[in-house]
Structure formats: C-alpha cells, structure tokens
GUFI-387519 format. One record per residue (C-alpha): residue in three letters; z, x, y; residue number from 0. Coordinates in nm, 4 decimals. Example, Ala and Ser with C-alpha at 12.3 -4.5 7.8 and 13.67 -1.06 7.14 Angstrom:
<nodes>
NODE; ALA; 0.7800; 1.2300; -0.4500; 0
NODE; SER; 0.7140; 1.3670; -0.1060; 1
</nodes>
This chain:
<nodes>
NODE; UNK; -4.9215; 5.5452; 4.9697; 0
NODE; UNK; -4.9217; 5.2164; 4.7979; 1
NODE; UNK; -5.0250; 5.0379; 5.1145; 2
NODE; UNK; -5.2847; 5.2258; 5.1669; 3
NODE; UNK; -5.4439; 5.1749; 4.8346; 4
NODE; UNK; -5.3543; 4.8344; 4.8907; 5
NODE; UNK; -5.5171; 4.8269; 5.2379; 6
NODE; UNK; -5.8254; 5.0743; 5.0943; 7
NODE; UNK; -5.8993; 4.7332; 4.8794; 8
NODE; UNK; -5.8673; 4.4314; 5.0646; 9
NODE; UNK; -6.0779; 4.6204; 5.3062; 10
NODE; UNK; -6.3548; 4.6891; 5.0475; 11
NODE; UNK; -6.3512; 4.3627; 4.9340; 12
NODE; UNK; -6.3561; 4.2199; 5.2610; 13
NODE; UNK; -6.6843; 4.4198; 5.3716; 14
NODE; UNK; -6.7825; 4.3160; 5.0194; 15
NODE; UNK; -6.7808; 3.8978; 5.0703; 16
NODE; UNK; -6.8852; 3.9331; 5.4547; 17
NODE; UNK; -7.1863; 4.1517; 5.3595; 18
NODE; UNK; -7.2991; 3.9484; 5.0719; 19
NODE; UNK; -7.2229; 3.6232; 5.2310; 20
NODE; UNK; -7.4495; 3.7492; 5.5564; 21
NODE; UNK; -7.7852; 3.8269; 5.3187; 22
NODE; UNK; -7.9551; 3.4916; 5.2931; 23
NODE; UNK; -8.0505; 3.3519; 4.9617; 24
NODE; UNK; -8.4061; 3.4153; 4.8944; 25
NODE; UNK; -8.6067; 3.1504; 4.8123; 26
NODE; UNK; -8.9442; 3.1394; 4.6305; 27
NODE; UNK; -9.2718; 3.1618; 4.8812; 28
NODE; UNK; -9.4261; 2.7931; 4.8892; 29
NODE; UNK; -9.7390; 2.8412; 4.7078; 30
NODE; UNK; -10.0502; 2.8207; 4.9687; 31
NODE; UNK; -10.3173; 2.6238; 4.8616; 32
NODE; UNK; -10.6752; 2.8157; 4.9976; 33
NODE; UNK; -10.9251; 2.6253; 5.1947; 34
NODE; UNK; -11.2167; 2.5071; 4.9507; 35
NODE; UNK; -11.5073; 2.7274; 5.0533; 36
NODE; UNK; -11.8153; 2.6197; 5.1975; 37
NODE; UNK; -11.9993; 2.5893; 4.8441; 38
NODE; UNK; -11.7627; 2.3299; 4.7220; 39
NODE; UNK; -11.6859; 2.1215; 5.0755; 40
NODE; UNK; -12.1364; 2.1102; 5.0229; 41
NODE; UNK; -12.0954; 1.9951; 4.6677; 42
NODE; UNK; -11.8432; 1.7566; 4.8000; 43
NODE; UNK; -12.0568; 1.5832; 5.0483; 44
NODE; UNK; -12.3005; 1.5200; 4.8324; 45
NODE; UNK; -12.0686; 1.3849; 4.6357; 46
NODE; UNK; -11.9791; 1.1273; 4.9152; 47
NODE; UNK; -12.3527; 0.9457; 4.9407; 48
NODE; UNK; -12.4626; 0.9480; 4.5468; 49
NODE; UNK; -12.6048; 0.6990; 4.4264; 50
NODE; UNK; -12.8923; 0.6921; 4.5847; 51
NODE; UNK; -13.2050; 0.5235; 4.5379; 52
NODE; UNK; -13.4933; 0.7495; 4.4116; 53
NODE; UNK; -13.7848; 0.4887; 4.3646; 54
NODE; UNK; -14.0846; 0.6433; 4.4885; 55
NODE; UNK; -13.9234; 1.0183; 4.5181; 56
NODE; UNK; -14.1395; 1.3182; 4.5593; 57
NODE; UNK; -14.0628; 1.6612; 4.4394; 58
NODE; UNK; -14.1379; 1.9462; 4.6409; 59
NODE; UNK; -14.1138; 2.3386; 4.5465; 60
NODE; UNK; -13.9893; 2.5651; 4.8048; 61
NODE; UNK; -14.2068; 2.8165; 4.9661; 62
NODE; UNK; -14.2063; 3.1170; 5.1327; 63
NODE; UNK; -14.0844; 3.0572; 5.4313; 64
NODE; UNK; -13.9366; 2.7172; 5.4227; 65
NODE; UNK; -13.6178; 2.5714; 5.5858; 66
NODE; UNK; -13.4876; 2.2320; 5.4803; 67
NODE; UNK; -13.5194; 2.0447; 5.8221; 68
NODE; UNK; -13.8634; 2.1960; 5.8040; 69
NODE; UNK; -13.8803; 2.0541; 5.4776; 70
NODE; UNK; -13.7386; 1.7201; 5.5959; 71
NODE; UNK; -13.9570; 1.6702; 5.8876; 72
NODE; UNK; -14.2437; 1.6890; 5.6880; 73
NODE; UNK; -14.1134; 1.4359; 5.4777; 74
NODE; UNK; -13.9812; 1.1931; 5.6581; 75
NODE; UNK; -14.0857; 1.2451; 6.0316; 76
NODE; UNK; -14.0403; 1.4148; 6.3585; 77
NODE; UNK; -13.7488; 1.2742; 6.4218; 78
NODE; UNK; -13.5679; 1.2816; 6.0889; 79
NODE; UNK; -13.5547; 1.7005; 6.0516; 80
NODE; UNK; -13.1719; 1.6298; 6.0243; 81
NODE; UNK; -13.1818; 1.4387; 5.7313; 82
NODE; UNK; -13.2207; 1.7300; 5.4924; 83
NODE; UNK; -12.8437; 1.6776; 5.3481; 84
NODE; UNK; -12.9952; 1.3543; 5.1703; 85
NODE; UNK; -13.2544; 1.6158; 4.9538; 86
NODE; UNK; -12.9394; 1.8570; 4.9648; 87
NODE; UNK; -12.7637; 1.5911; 4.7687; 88
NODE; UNK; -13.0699; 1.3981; 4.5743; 89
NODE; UNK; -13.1644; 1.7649; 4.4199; 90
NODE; UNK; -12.7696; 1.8563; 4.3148; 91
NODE; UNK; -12.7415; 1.4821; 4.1705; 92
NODE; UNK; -13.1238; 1.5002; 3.9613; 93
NODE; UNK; -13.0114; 1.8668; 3.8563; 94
NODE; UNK; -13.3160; 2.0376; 3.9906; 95
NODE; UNK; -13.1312; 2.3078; 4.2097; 96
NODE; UNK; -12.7674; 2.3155; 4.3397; 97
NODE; UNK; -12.8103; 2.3999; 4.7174; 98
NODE; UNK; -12.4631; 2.5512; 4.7737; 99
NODE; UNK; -12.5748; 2.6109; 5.1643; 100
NODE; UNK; -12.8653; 2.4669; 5.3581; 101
NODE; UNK; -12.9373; 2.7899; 5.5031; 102
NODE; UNK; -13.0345; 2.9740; 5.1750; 103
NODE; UNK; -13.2818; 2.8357; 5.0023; 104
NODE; UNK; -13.5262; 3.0369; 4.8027; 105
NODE; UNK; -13.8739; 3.0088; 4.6965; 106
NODE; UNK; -13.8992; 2.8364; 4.3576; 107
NODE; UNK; -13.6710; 2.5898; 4.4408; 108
NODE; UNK; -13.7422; 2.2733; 4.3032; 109
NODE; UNK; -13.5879; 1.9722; 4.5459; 110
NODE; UNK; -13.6303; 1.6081; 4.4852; 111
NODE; UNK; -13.7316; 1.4074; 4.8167; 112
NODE; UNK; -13.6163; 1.0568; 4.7974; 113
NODE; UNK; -13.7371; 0.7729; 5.0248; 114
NODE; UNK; -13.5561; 0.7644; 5.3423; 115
NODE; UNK; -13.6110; 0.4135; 5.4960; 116
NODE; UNK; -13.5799; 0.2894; 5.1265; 117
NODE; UNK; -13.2124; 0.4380; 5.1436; 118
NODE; UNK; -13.1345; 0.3542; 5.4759; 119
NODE; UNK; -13.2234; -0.0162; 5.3951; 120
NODE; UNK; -12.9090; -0.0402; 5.2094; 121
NODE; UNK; -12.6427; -0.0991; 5.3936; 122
NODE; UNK; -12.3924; 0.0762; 5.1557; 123
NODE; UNK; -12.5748; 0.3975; 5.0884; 124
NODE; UNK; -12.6821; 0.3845; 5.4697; 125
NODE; UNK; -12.2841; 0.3968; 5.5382; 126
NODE; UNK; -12.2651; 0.7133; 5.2709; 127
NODE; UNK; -12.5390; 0.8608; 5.4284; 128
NODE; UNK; -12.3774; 0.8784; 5.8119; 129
NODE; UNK; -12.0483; 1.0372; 5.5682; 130
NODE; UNK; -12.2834; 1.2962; 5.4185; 131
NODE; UNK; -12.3830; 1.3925; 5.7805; 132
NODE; UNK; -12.1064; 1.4241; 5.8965; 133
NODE; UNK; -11.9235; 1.6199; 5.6737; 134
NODE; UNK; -12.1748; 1.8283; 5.6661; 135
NODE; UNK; -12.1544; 1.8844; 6.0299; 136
NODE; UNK; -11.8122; 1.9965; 5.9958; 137
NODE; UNK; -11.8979; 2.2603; 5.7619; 138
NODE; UNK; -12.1416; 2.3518; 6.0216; 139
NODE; UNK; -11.8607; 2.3842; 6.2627; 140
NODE; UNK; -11.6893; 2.6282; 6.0381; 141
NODE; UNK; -11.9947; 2.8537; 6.0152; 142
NODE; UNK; -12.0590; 3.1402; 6.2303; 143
NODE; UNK; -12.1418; 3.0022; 6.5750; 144
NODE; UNK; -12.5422; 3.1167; 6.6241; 145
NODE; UNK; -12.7927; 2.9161; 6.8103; 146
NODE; UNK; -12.8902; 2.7715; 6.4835; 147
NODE; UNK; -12.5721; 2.6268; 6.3843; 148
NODE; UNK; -12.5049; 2.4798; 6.6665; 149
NODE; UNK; -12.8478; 2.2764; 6.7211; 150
NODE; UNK; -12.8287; 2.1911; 6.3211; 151
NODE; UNK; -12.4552; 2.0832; 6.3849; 152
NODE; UNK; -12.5382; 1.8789; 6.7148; 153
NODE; UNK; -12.8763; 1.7293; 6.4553; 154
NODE; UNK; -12.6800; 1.6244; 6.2429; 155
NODE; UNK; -12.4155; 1.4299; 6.4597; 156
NODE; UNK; -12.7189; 1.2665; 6.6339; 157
NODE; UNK; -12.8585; 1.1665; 6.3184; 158
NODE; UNK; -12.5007; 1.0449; 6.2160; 159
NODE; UNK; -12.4502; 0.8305; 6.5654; 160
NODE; UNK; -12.7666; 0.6918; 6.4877; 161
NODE; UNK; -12.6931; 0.4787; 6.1799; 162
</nodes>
C-alpha cells in the first residue's frame, strides 16, 4: 500500500513538472506602433518644403466647384496643375486653412498662392519642393486606386522628375 501512495506521488508530480515545463512562458505583445494616417503624412510634407518664399503671394478663396490642380493651373500655368502641394503647404504654414487632403477642399477656403518660379529659383527650396512632391505622391499611392489618383499620383512624379 505504501508503494502505491508512494508511486500515486512521484507520478503526480512528474505529470506536474512535465506539464508546466511544456506551457511556454508568455511574454508581453510588442506594442505596434499604427501607421500615421493620411492627415498627418499631408501635414508632414508640408512640413518638408517650409520656408518658402511668399513675396508677391496671392490669396485665393475657394469656390464652388474648385479642385486644387484646377486651382494651380490657373495660377501658375498649363503645365504646372501638379504643383498644388506648394499652396497645400504655403496655406497650412500662413494659417489660412489646414488642407488635411487635396481632394476635399471646400468653398470658403482661404489658400495663399505663392510665386512659383520665385521658389523654384532657389535652389534649396527647389530641392524641398521635388520632397514635397514626392511624398505626396506616396500618399497618393496609398489612396484608393481611381482614375484620379492615379493621373494626380503619375502628376506629381512628373512634376517631381522635372526639377
């Protein structure tokens, strides 16, 4: 009788140490950092080209209607529609509107228009500039794929190349 208590023991603490050695330790989840959304990777590209020079800038009010490379080819030519991050960013930096995404901007908006050739005569913010366009034509990438993204994203890269 006494070696079956005896054997009744060791065999319960035997199962004991082999199941508790076979459980793995648990160890804490690595905390996952999220993606920055789209609003701040825009406020970050602006970030990337400021200063910039706004002798001789315009302001413009947004109208019914309106769409910035609409906006920017009015401003600064035919070829130049994809040059809409610069307003983007010269509007955030003068604190007239905070364009969180190109493609939703209201009436009432007040954007500040700074000279393009004047900015792309410096060779510093002309190098920020090809940045801001570029980053912005990742964020681009990241958008739903439409017909619209992808001729803004492919704009924007040609503008980019170009500098």
């Amino acid at each position: 009788m006494k070696k079956a208590v005896y054997f009744t023991v060791i065999l319960w603490a035997v199962l004991f140490a082999v199941s508790c050695k076979s459980t793995p330790p648990v160890e804490p989840e690595p905390a996952v950092e999220s993606a920055p959304n789209a609003e701040t990777r825009f406020i970050n590209a602006y970030e990337a080209v400021l200063p910039i020079i706004y002798d001789g800038a315009q302001n413009y009010t947004v109208k019914p209607g309106d769409a910035l490379t609409r906006i920017s080819r009015s401003f600064y030519g035919r070829g130049n529609a994809f040059f809409f991050p610069l307003i983007m960013a010269a509007s955030k930096d003068k604190q007239t509107v905070n364009i969180v995404d190109p493609d939703l901007i209201e009436p009432g908006m007040e954007l500040v228009i700074p000279k393009l050739e004047l900015n792309l005569a410096n060779p510093e913010i002309k190098a920020r500039i090809k940045v801001l366009l570029e980053k912005v034509a990742k964020i681009y990438d990241d958008k739903p794929n439409t017909n619209w993204s992808l001729e803004i994203h492919d704009g924007l890269i040609t503008a980019a190349d170009s500098l």
